[in-house]
N, C-alpha and C positions, 0 to 999 in steps of 0.2 A: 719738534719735527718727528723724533722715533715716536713719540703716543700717537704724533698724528697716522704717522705710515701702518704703524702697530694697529691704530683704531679701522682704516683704513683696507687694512689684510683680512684683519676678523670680519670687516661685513662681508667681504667678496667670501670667505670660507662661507660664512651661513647664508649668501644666497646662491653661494653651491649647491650646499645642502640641502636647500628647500626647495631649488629647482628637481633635484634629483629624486629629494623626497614626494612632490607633484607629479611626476613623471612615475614612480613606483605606484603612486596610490591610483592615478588613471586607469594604470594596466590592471591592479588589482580591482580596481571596482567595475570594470570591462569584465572581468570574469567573476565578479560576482552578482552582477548584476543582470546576467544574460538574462532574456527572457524565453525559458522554455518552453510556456505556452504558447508560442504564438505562432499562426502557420507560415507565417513568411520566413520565420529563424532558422537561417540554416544547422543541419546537422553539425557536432561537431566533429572531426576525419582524425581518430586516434587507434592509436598503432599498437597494438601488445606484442612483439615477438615471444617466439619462447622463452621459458625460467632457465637460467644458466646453471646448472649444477657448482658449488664451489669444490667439487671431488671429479677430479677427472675421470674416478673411475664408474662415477655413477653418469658421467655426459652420456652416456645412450642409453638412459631410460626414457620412457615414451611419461615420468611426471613432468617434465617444464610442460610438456603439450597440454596436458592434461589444466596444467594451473593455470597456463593462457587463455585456454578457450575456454574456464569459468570465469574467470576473471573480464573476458571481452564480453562473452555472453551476461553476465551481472551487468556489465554497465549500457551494454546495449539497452538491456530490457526497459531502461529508464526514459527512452525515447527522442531523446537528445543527441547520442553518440553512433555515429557511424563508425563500424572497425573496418581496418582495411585489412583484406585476406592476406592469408599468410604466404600464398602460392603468387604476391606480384613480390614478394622479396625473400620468399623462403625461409620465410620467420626469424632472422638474424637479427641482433641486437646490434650491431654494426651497418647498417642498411641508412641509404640516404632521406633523410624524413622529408626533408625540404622538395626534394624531387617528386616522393612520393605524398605531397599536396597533404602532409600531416600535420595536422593544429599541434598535438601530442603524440607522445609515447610512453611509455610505464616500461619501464626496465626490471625484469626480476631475478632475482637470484635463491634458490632453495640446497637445504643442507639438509641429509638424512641421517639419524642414528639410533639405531636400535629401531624402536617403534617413533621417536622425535624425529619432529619437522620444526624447522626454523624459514621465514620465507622476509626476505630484504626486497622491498619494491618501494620503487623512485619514479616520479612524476614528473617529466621534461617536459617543460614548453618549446617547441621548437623554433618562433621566430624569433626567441632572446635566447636563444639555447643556453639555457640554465636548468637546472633541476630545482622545482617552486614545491615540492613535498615529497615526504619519505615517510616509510614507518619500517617498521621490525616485527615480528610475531612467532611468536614460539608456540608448541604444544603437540598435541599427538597429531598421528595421521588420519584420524577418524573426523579432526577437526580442522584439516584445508579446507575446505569450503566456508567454514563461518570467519577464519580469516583471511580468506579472499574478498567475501563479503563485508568482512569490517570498512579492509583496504578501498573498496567499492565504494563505500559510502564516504567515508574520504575523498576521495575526487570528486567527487560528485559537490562536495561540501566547498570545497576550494574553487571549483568551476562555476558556480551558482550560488553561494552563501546560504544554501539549507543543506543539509543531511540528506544522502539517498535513501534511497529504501530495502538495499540488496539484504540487508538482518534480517528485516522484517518476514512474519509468516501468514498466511494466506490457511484459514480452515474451510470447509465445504461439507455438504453430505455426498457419500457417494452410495448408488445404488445399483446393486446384484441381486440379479429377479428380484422377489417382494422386499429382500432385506433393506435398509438404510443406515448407514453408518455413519460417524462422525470422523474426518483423517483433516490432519493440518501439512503444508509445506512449505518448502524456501518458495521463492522464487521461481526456481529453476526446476522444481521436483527432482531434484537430486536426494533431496533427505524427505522421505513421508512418514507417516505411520498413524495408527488407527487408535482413535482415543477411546470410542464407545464399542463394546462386543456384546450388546444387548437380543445381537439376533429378532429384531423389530424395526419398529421405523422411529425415525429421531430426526427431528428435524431443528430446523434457524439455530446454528452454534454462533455466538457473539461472544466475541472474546471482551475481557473485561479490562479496562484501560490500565496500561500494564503490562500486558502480552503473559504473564504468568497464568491464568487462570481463566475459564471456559467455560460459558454456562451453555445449555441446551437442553431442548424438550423431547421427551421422548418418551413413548407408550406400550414399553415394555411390561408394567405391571399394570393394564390395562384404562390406568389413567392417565393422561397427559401432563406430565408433571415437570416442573424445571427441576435442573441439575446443576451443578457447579461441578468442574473438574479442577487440580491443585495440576497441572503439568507438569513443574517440577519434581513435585514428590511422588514419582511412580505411580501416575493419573488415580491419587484419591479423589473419591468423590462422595459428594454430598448431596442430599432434594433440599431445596432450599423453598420449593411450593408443592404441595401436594393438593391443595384445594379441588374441592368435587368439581368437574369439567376443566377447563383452558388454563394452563397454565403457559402461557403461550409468548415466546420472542422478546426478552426484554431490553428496552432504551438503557443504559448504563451511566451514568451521570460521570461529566472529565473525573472524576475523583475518585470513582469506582464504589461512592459511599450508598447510592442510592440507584432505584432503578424504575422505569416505570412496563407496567406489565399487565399483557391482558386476560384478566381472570373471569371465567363465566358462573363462580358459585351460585348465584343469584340469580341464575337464567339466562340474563341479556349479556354478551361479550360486550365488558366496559372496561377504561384502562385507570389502575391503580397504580399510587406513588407508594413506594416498598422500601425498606430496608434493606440492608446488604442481606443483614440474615433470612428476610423475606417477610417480614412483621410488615404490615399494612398501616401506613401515614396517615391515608387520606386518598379515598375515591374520587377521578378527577373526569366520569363520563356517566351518566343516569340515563340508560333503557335511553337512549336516542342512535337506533338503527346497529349496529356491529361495528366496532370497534379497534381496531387492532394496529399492527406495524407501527410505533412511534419510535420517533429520532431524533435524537435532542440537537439544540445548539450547540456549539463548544463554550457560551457562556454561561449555559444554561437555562437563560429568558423565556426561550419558544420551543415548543415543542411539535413537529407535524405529526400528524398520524392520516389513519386511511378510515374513514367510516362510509355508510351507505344509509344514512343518515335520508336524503337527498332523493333515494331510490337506486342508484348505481354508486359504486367506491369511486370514492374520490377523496384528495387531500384537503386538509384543513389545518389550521396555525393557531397553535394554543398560546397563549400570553402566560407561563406559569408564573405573574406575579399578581395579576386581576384574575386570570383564570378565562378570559375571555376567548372565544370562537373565531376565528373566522376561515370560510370557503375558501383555498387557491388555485386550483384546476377546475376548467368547465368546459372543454375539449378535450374529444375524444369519448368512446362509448366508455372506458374505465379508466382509474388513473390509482397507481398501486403502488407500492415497497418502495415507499421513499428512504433515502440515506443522505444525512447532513456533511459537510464535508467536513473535517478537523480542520479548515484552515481557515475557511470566510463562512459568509452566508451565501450558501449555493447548494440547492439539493438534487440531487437525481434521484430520478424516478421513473418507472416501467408504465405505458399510458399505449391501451390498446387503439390503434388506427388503422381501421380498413383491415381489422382482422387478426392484423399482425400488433404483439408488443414491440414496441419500439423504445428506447430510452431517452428520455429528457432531461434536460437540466434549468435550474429557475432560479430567482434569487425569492424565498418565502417571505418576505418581509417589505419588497418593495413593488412585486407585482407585475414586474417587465415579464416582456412578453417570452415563453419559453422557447428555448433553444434547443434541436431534435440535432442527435449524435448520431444515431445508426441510420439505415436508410434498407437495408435489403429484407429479404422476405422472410425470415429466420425470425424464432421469437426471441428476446433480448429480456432478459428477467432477473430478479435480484443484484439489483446493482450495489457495490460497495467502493467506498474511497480509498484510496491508498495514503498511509499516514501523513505524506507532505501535501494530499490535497490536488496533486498533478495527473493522478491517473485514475483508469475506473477499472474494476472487474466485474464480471457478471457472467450467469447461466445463458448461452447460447443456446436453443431448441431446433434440432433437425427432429421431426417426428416425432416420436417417442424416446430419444436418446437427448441428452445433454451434456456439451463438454464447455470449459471456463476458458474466457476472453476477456482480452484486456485492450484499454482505449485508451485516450488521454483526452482528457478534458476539453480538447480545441476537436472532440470527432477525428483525430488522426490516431495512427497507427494503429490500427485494429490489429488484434491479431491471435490467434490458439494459443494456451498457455503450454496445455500440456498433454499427454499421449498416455493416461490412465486407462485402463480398463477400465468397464461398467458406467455409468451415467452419474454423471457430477453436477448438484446444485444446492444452491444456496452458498453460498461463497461469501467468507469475509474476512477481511484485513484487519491485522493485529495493528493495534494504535499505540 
């Protein structure tokens, strides 16, 4: 009778257990499983109050403000999170969530000394009011922002089962009268700075998979030549093609080992499979029309690019294991600078309508019918994916000026990135 009672006790303990454990794993895969693309998903309503100082005597310094609204701002940007202003509860970390209609809050605590910062932030769910993640971060003061932005991505990770993208850096050319330069930044343009000081024009920077290293064209010593910049090491650089005419925009294979690129030594702009060091593989376009903008798969199979082949640019879909052709676009008077996404098969591309560029998106491999993101009378140009695949940026054009904007993928949230001087384009996201 005790084995029986005993056998008895243990099953009710393990299908406690596993009730409980069922009940945990629902909630987690509820939040991991959101789906951010989709226009019916609601926002999600999370809270930052201010950072707590652990020195009483530093509580009235204006940094907890300071860490909050990067920290709200980072994960706003993502498209997903609505913050609630500080001014419905006066930024207190004692404030009632529940009342104030909060999925979340992020609790933070910051310590200063000498030039050291230390920053403790904890992740609350509020309808189980529990705290579901935490992390720690140490290091100088020069560097709250990249661990706000770790912290960012974390959430983001926990709330959705991929990685944000608040690390990640964003390069562009930017332009002052004739000049064109090369500047990369966060996010948020808090941290910038200028790669190329060529004093000439430099154009399409593509960063190389990695995020370490930066190739770009530029026509400073009066031939258009690719370059390589080393980022980390006090921007060394290298020409990695010099070839007489186009050394022009190169595709970068996931591996960063190869690259396809459009060279005109031979008269006709056709595009060539290249080495890292820029040694030539194998010519993959012969004298049929101009040639240019290729964007690989993330498998690497297909390759689009833009030729005028045809009579007007359009896209077309390489097979790089037959080598075979085929037409994707035939609407619209042009169809231009396509970018593959890192995460599926899905490209966008700039595709002139009724005058204005407008941006598309398609799947190049099955044909369906394209999908139009923008809609207003602005030209909408160089579009780039964001590493998880969720968002787009791109060169907006009022007249002769240009400043970078960011979408999401479902055509929601458009919006200005950032407030630079001078005319910003070509824009691309570090992978």
């Amino acid at each position: 009778m005790k084995i029986k009672r005993y056998r008895l006790l243990l099953q009710s303990i393990v299908s406690l257990l596993l009730i409980h454990f069922l009940i945990n794993s629902a909630a987690a895969a509820e939040r991991v499983y959101l789906d951010i693309t989709s226009p019916e998903t609601r926002k999600i309503n999370m809270s930052v109050p201010l950072f707590q100082s652990k020195s009483l005597v530093q509580q009235k310094q204006p940094l907890g403000r300071e860490l909050a609204d990067t920290l709200g701002k980072s994960l706003e940007f993502h498209g997903i999170i609505s913050i609630i202003p500080h001014d419905k509860y006066g930024g207190s970390q004692t404030a009632n969530w529940k009342q104030l209609a909060a999925d979340y809050a992020i609790l933070g605590q910051y310590t200063v000394s000498a030039e050291a910062l230390s920053l403790e932030m904890r992740l609350l769910d509020v309808a189980a009011d529990e705290i579901i993640m935490g992390k720690t971060y140490s290091g100088t003061m020069q560097q709250k922002e990249k661990m706000i932005f770790k912290f960012c991505d974390s959430v983001i990770e926990t709330l959705t089962g991929k990685p944000g993208i608040a690390a990640t850096q964003i390069a562009f050319v930017n332009r002052d009268n004739t000049v064109k330069e090369v500047f990369i930044t966060d996010i948020l343009g808090k941290n910038f700075r200028q790669v190329t000081r060529h004093k000439h024009l430099t154009v399409s920077p593509k960063f190389i998979p990695g995020g370490a290293f930066l190739s770009y064209t530029s026509y400073h010593t009066g031939n258009q030549n690719l370059y390589i910049t080393d980022l980390r090491q006090d921007k060394t650089t290298q020409v990695i093609s010099r070839r007489k005419g186009l050394n022009l925009a190169p595709a970068w294979s996931a591996d960063g080992q190869k690259m396809v690129l459009t060279l005109s030594k031979d008269g006709n702009p056709d595009l060539y499979l290249l080495d890292r060091k820029g040694e030539i593989i194998e010519r993959l376009t012969e004298r049929s029309g101009i040639n240019v903008s290729p964007t690989w798969s993330p498998d690497g199979a297909n390759l689009v690019f833009v030729s005028d082949r045809s009579g007007k640019p359009q896209l077309y879909n390489m097979d790089m294991r037959t080598r075979g052709v085929k037409r994707l676009t035939f609407e619209g008077t042009e169809n231009a600078e396509p970018n593959w996404s890192p995460t599926e098969n899905l490209i966008v591309y700039s595709s002139l309508r009724g005058g204005v560029y407008q941006l598309f998106m398609m799947n190049p491999l099955t044909g369906d019918e394209p999908k139009q993101l923008t809609q207003d009378s602005s030209h909408h140009e160089s579009p780039s994916w964001s590493p998880d695949g969720n968002q787009i940026i791109f060169a907006k054009r009022h007249g002769n000026k240009q400043q970078l904007y960011g979408i999401m993928k479902n055509g929601s949230f458009e919006r200005k990135l950032f407030n630079f001087p001078g005319s910003q384009s070509y824009p691309q996201w570090s992978k």
